[in-house]
C-alpha positions as CSV (number, residue, x, y, z in Angstrom):
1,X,-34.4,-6.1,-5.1
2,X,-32.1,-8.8,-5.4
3,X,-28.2,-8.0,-4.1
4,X,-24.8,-8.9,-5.8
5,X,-22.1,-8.7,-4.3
6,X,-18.9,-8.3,-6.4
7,X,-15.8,-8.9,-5.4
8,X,-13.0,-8.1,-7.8
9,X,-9.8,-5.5,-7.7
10,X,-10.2,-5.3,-11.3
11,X,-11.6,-1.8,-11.7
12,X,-12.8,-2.8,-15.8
13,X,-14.0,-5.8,-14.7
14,X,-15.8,-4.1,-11.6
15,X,-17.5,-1.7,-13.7
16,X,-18.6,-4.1,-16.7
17,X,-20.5,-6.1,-13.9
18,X,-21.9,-2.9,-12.1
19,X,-23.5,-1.5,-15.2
20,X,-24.8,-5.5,-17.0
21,X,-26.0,-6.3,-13.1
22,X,-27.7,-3.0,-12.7
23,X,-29.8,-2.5,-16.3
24,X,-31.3,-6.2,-15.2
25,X,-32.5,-4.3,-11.7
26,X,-30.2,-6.2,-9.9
27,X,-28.6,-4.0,-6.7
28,X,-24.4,-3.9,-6.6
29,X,-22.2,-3.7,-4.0
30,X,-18.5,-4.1,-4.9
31,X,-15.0,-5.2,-2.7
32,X,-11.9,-4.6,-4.3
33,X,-10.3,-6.6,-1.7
34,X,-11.6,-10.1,0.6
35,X,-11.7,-8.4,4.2
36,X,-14.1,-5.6,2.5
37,X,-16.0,-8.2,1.0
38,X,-16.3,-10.0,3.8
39,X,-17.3,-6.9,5.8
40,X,-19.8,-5.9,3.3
41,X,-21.2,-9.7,3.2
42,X,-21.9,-9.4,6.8
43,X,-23.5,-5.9,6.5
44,X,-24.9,-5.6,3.4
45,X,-26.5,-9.2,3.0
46,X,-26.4,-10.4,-0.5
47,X,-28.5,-12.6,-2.3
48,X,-25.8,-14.0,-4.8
49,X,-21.9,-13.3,-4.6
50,X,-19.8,-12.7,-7.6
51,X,-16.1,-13.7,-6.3
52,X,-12.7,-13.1,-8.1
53,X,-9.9,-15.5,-6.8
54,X,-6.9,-13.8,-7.7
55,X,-7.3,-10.4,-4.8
56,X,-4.5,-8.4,-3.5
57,X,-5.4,-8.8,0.5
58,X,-6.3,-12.6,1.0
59,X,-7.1,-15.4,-1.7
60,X,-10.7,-15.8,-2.9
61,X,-10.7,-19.3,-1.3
62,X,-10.1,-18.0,2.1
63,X,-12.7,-15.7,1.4
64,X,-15.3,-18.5,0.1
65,X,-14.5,-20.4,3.4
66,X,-14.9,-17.4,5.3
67,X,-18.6,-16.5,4.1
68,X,-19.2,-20.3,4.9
69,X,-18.4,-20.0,8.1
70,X,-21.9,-18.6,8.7
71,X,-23.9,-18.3,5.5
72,X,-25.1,-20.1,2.7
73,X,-25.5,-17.4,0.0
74,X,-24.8,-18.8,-3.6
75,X,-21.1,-18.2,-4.1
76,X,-20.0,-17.8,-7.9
77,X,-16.1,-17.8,-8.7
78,X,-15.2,-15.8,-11.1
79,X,-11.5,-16.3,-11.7
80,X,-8.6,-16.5,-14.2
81,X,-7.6,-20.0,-13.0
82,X,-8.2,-22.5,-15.4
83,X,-6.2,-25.1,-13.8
84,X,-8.7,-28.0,-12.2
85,X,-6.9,-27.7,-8.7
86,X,-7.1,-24.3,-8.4
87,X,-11.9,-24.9,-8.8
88,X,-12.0,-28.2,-7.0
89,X,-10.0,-26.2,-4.1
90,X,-12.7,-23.0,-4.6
91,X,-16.0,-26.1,-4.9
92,X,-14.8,-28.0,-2.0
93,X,-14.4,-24.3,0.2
94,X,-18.2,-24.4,-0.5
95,X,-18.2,-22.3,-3.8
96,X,-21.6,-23.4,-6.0
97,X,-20.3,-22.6,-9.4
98,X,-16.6,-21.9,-11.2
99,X,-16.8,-19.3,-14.5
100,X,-13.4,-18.5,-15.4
101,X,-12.1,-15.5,-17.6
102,X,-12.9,-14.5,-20.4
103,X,-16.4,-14.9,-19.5
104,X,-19.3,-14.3,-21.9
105,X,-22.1,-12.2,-20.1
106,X,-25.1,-13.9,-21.2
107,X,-23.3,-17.0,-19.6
108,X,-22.5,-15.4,-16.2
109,X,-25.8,-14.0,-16.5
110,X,-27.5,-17.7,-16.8
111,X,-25.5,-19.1,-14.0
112,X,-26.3,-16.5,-11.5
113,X,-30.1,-16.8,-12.5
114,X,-29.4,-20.9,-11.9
115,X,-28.0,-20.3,-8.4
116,X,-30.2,-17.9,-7.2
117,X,-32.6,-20.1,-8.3
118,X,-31.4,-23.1,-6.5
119,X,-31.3,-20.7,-2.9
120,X,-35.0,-19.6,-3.4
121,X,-35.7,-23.7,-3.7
122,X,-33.1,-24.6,-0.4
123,X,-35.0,-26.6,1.6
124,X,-35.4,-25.9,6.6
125,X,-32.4,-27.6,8.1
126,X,-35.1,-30.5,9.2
127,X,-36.2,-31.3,5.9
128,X,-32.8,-31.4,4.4
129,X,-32.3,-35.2,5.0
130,X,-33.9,-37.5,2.8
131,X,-34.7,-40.9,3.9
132,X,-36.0,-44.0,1.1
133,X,-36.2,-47.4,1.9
134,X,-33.0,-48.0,-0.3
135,X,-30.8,-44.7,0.8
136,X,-30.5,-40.9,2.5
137,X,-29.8,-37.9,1.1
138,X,-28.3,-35.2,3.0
139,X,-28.8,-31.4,1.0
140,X,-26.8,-29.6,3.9
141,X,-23.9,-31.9,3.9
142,X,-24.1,-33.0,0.0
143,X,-23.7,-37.0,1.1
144,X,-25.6,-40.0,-0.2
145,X,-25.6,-42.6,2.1
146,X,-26.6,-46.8,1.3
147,X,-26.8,-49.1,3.1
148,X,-24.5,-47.5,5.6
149,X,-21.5,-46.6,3.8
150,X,-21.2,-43.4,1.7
151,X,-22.2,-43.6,-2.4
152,X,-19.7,-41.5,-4.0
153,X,-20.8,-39.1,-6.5
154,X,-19.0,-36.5,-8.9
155,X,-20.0,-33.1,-8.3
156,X,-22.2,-33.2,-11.9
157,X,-24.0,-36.5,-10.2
158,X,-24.5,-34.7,-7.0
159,X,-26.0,-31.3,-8.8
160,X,-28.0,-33.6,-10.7
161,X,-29.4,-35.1,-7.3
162,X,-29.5,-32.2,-5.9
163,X,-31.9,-30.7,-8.4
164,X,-34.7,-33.0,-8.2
165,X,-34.5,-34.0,-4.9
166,X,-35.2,-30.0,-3.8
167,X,-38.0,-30.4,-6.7
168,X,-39.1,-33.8,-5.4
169,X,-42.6,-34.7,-6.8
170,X,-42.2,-32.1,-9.5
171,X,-41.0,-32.6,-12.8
172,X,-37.8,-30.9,-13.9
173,X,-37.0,-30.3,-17.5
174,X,-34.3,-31.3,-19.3
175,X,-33.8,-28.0,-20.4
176,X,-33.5,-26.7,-17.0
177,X,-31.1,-29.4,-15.7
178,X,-28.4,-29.0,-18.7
179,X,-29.1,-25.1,-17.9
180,X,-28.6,-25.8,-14.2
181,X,-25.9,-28.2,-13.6
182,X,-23.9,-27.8,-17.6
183,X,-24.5,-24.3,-18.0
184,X,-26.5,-22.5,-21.6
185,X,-24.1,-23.8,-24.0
186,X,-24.9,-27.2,-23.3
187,X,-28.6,-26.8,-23.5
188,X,-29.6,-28.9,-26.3
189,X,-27.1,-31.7,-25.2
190,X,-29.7,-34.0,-24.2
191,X,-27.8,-37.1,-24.1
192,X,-25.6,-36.5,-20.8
193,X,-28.8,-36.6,-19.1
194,X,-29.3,-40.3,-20.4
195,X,-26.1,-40.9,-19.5
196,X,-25.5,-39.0,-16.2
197,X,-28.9,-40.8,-15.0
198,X,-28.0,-44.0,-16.1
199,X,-24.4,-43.6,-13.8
200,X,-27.1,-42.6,-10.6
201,X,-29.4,-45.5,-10.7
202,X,-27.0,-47.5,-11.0
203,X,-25.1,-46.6,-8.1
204,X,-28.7,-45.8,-6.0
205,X,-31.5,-47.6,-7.8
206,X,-32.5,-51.4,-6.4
207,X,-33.4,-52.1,-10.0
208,X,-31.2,-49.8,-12.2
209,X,-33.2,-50.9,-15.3
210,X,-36.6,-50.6,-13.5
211,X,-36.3,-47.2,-11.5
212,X,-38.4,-46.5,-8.4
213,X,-36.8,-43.1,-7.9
214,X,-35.3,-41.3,-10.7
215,X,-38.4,-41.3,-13.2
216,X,-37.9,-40.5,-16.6
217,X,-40.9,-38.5,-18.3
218,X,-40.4,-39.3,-21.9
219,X,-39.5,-36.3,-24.3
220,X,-39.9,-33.8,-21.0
221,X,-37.5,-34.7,-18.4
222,X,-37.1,-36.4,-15.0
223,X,-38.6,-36.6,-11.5
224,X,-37.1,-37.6,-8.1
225,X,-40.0,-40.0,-6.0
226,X,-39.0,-40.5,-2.4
């Protein structure tokens, strides 16, 4: 059975999760502060955490940092803050995903299915750099390397990346990355992935308008070829 761990000292908010988390078979353990949650991390082992910012004890962000200290598990913020300092701060702590309040369920939902779906594809520490003839990929330390110096991407670039690289050989739908790296309500918005691709070969491609790596499968979606 797959674990959540919420962390939240809301107690309507707590139980709204408990009871949507539970009637899809998920298991639930809840924090109400960041010192039980990161007790009950270490104990209780999650597969996905669900992680308020805003807690009475210590600030989500310490908490995030914290958990990455030792363990990967998917890390979703789930937080008041809509202002873009307060997520890049809870991203670059080594959160994988920002959902801020009000939150619609069927959303969170979708976003915890992406991220535990982007664990169950992580990839052994000696397979998580990815060498071409043209640049590297590191997965564990989310860099792009070419021709020695490091290819900046934004973080929608790098979760685009970091999609098909883990799915390398494999074809990944456009469906599945708007659902993965935009989120459900962007599902049919087929046209940043013609741009967003367009921005990557450019910046890793030899031949931008000829690509050797980031294959387009008409009408279906896009594959990564080392």
């Amino acid at each position: 059975m797959t674990t959540v761990l919420v962390v939240d000292d809301e107690p309507p908010i707590v139980r709204t999760l408990r009871i949507n988390f539970s009637a899809r078979g998920y298991k639930v353990l809840t924090a109400p502060d960041g010192r039980t949650a990161l007790r009950l991390a270490a104990s209780g082992k999650p597969d996905v955490v669900v992680l308020d910012l805003g807690l009475p004890d210590i600030d989500g962000t310490e908490v995030v940092e914290g958990l990455r200290g030792w363990t990967s598990v998917p890390i979703i913020v789930l937080s008041a803050r809509v202002d873009s300092a307060d997520k890049v701060r809870a991203l670059d702590a080594g959160a994988d995903d920002y959902v801020t309040k009000p939150f619609g369920m069927d959303e969170l939902l979708a976003r915890l299915r992406a991220a535990l779906r982007r664990s169950s594809t992580s990839v052994p520490a000696d397979e998580a750099v990815i060498e071409t003839t043209d640049f590297t990929i590191d997965l564990a330390a989310t860099k792009v390397r070419r021709a020695g110096s490091e290819v900046h991407l934004t973080p929608t670039e790098w979760g685009i990346v970091e999609l098909l690289v883990r799915n390398r050989g494999k074809l990944v739908t456009q469906k599945q990355l708007l659902l993965d790296v935009w989120g459900p309500h962007y599902a049919d918005h087929t046209h940043y992935l013609r741009v967003y691709l367009a921005q990557l070969r450019r910046k890793l491609e030899p031949n931008p308008s000829r690509p050797r790596y980031f294959i387009t499968e008409p009408g279906m979606g896009y594959r990564f070829e080392p």
